[in-house]
C-alpha positions as CSV (number, residue, x, y, z in Angstrom):
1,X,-23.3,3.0,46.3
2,X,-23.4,3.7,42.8
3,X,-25.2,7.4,43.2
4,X,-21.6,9.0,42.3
5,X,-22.0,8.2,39.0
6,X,-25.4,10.5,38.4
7,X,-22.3,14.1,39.2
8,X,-21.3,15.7,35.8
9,X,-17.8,14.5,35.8
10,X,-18.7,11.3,36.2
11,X,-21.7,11.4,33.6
12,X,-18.6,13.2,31.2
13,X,-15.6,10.7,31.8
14,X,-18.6,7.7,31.0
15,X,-19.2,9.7,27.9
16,X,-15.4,10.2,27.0
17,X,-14.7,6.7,27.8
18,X,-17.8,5.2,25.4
19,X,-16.5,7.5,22.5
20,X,-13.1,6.4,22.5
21,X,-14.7,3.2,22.5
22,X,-16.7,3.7,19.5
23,X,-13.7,5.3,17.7
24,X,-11.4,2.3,18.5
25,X,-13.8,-0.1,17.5
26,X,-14.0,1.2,14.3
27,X,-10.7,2.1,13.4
28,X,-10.4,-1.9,13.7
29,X,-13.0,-3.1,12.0
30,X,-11.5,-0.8,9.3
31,X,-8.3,-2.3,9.7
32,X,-10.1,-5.9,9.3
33,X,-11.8,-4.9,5.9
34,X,-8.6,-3.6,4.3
35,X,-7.3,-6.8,5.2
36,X,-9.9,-8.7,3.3
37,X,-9.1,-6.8,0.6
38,X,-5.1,-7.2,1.2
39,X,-6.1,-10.7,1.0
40,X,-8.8,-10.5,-2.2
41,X,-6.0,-8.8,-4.1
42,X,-3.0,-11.2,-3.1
43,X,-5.8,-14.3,-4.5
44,X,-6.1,-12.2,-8.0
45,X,-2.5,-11.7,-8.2
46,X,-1.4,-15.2,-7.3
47,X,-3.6,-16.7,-10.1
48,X,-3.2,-14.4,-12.5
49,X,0.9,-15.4,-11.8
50,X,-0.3,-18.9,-12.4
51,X,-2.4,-18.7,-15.3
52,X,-1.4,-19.7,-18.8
53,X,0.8,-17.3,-20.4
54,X,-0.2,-15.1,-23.6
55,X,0.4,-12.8,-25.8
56,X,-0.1,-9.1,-24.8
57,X,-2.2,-8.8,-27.8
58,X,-4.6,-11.2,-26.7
59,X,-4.7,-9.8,-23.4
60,X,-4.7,-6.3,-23.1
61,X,-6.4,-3.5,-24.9
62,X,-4.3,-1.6,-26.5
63,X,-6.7,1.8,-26.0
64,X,-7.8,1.1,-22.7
65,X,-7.3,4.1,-20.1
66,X,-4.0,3.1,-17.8
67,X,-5.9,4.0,-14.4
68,X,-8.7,1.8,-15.5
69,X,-6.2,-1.2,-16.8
70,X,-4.3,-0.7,-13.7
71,X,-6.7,-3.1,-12.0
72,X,-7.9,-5.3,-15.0
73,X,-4.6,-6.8,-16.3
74,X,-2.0,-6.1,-13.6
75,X,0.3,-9.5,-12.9
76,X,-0.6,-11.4,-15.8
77,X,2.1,-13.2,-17.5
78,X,2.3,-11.9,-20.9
79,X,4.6,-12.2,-24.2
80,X,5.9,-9.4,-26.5
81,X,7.6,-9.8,-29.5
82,X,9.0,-6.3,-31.1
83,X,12.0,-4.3,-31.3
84,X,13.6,-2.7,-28.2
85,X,14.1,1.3,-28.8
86,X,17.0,2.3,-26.8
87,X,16.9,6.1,-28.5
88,X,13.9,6.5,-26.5
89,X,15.0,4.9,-23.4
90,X,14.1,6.6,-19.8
91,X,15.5,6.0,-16.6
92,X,13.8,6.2,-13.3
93,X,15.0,8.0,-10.4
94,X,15.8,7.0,-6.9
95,X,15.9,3.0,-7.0
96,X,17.7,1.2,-4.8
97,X,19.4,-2.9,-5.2
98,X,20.7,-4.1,-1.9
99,X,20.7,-0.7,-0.4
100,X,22.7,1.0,-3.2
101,X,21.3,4.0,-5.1
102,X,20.8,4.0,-8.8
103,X,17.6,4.1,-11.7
104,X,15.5,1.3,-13.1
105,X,16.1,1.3,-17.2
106,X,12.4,1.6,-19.1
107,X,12.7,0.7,-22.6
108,X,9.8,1.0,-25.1
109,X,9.2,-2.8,-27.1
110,X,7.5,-1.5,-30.7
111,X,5.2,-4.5,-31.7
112,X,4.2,-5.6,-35.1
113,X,1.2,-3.2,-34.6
114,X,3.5,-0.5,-34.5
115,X,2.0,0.1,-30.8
116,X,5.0,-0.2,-27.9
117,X,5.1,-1.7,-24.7
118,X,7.1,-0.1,-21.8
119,X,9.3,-2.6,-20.4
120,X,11.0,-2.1,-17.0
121,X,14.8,-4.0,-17.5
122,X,16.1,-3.6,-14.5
123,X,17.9,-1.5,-12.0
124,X,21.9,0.2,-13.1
125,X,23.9,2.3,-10.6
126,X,24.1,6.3,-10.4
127,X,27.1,6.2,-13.1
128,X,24.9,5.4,-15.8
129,X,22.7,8.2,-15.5
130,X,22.5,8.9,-19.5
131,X,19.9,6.5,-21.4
132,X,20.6,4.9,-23.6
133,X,22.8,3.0,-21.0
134,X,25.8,1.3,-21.9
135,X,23.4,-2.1,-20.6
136,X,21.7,-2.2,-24.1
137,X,19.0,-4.2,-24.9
138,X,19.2,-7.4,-27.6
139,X,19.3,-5.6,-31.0
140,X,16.8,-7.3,-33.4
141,X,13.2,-8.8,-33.2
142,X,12.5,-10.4,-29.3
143,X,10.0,-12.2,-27.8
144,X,10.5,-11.1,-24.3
145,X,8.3,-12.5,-21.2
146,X,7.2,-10.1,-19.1
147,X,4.4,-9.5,-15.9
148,X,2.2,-6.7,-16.9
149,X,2.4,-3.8,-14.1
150,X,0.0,-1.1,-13.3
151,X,1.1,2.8,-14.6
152,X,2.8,4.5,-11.2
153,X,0.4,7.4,-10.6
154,X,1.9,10.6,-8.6
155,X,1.0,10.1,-4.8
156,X,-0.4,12.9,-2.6
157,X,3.5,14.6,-2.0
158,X,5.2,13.0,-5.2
159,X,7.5,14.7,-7.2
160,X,6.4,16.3,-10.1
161,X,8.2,16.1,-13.3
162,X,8.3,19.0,-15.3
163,X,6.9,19.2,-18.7
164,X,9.4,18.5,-22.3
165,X,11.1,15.3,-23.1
166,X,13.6,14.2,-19.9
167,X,16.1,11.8,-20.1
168,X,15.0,11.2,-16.2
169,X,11.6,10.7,-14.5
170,X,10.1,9.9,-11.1
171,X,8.2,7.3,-11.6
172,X,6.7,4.9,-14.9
173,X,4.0,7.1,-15.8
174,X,2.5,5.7,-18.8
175,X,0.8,9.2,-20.0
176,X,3.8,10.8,-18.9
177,X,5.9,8.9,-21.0
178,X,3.6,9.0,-24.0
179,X,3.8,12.6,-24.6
180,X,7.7,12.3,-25.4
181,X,8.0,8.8,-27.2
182,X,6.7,9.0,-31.6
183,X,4.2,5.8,-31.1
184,X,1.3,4.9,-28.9
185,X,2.2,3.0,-25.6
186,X,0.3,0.2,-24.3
187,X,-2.0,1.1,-20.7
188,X,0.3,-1.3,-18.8
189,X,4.2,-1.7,-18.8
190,X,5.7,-5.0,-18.0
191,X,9.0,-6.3,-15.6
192,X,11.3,-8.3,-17.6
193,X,12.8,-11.5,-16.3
194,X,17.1,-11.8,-15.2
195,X,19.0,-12.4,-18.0
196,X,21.8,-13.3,-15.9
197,X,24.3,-11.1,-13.6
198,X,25.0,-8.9,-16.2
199,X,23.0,-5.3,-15.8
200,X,20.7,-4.8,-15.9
201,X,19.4,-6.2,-12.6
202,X,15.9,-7.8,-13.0
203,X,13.6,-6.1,-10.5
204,X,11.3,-8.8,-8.4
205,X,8.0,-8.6,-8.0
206,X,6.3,-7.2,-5.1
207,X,5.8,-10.3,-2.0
208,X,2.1,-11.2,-1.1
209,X,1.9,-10.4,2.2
210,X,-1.4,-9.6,4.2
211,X,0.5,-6.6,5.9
212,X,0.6,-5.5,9.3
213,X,-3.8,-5.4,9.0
214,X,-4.6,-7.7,11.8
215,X,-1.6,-6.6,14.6
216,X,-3.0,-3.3,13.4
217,X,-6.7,-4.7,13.9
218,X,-5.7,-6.4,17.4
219,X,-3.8,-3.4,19.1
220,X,-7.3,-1.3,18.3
221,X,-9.6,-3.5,19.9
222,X,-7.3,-3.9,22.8
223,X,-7.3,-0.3,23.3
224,X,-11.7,-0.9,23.1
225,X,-11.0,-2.8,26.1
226,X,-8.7,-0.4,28.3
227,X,-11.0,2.6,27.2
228,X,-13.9,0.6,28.6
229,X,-12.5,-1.9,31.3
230,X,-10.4,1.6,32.4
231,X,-13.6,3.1,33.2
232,X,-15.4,0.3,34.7
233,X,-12.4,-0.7,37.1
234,X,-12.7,3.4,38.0
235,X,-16.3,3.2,38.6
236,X,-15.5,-0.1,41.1
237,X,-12.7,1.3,43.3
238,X,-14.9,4.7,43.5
239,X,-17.5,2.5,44.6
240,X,-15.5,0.6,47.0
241,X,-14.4,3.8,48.5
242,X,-17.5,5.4,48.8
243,X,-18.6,2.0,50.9
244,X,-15.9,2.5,53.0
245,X,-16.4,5.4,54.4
246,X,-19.8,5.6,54.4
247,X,-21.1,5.0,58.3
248,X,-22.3,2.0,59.5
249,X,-26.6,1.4,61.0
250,X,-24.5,0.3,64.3
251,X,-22.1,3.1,64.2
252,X,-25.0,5.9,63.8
253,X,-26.7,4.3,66.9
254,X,-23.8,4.2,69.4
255,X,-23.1,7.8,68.3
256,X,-26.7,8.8,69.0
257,X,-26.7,7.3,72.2
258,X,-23.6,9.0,73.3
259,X,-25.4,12.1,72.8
260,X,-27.5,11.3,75.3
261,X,-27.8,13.5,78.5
């Protein structure tokens, strides 16, 4: 019944069908393990939100490299105390607040250290496209509360912003930044609470979500299934077929004896 299955197309569509298999399978359990991760990282972040709240000199090392503090003091709750220094203010590009186009203001906090902080104030619209913006910082010593943020690293098709000091960047790249500001920057910047309605507009922190991981995990090992159950349910009505027309032990006799003189 099942002899079919030994001819070359068969023996290559049993093939086809197990590798798709393989390569679905795996493409979810991928999916499964950057969940865990999703997950792991959503953990650190939520606790580090909770934890106690210090001071970013306590916290953070000042000389650390920014890739390398990107993952060791991201989302911790943090106070600075310094003064804001709107001359060497920079606005980032191509921000949006409720759908509407504008830059996020990045202001550098000079400690007591004489080391700055970059802080993130907010979002302003298009019109204020010269820093400093009119949505000035207080003037004086501040202690300002802030959550420390990872340096924005250029992605694979990201802009690249040309070399000399610019009044307007892509993204809050820390060593980027450093090489046009007079002091040394901390590895991390930080997002700086509202302060009201007034502009700036504070810029939220990112939601923990798991992401779309597990639907992304499911619809691959469903597609396991069709790839295999697809071939198995063609292997059955092939061999279905191949009983049905095959002739019958009674059938081969009658026909014999008709052949009879």
């Amino acid at each position: 019944m099942y002899g079919f299955l030994r001819r070359p197309s068969w023996i290559g569509l049993g093939l086809v069908s197990l590798l798709l298999g393989v390569v679905f399978a795996s493409l979810g359990l991928w999916q499964m393990r950057r969940l865990g991760e999703v997950q792991r990282q959503n953990s650190l972040t939520a606790e580090r939100l909770a934890g106690p709240v210090n001071s970013i000199e306590t916290v953070v090392d000042g000389r650390a490299d920014p890739v390398v503090a990107a993952d060791e003091y991201a989302f911790f709750r943090v106070t600075a105390t310094g003064t804001f220094d709107s001359t060497e203010e920079v606005l980032i590009r191509s921000q949006t607040n409720n759908g509407i186009a504008g830059f996020h203001v990045v202001t550098p906090l000079i400690l007591g250290d004489g080391m700055a902080v970059l802080v993130n104030r907010g979002w302003v619209p298009l019109d204020m496209d010269s820093p400093p913006v009119p949505a000035s910082p207080p003037a004086g010593p501040q202690t300002v509360a802030i959550v420390l943020q990872p340096t924005q690293l250029r992605g694979r098709f990201g802009p690249t912003d040309p070399e000399g000091e610019l009044p307007r960047l892509s993204r809050i790249d820390i060593e980027r930044i450093a090489e046009q500001v007079p002091y040394d920057l901390y590895p991390v910047y930080g997002l700086a609470p509202a302060t009201g309605e007034a502009l700036p507009v504070a810029v939220e922190l990112p939601e923990l979500t798991d992401g779309p991981h597990l639907s992304y995990a499911i619809q691959w090992f469903a597609f396991v299934g069709i790839a295999i159950g697809g071939f198995a349910l063609l292997v059955r009505r092939e061999a279905s077929r191949s009983a049905g027309t095959r002739p019958r032990a009674g059938d081969v006799v009658e026909e014999a004896g008709e052949a009879r003189p």
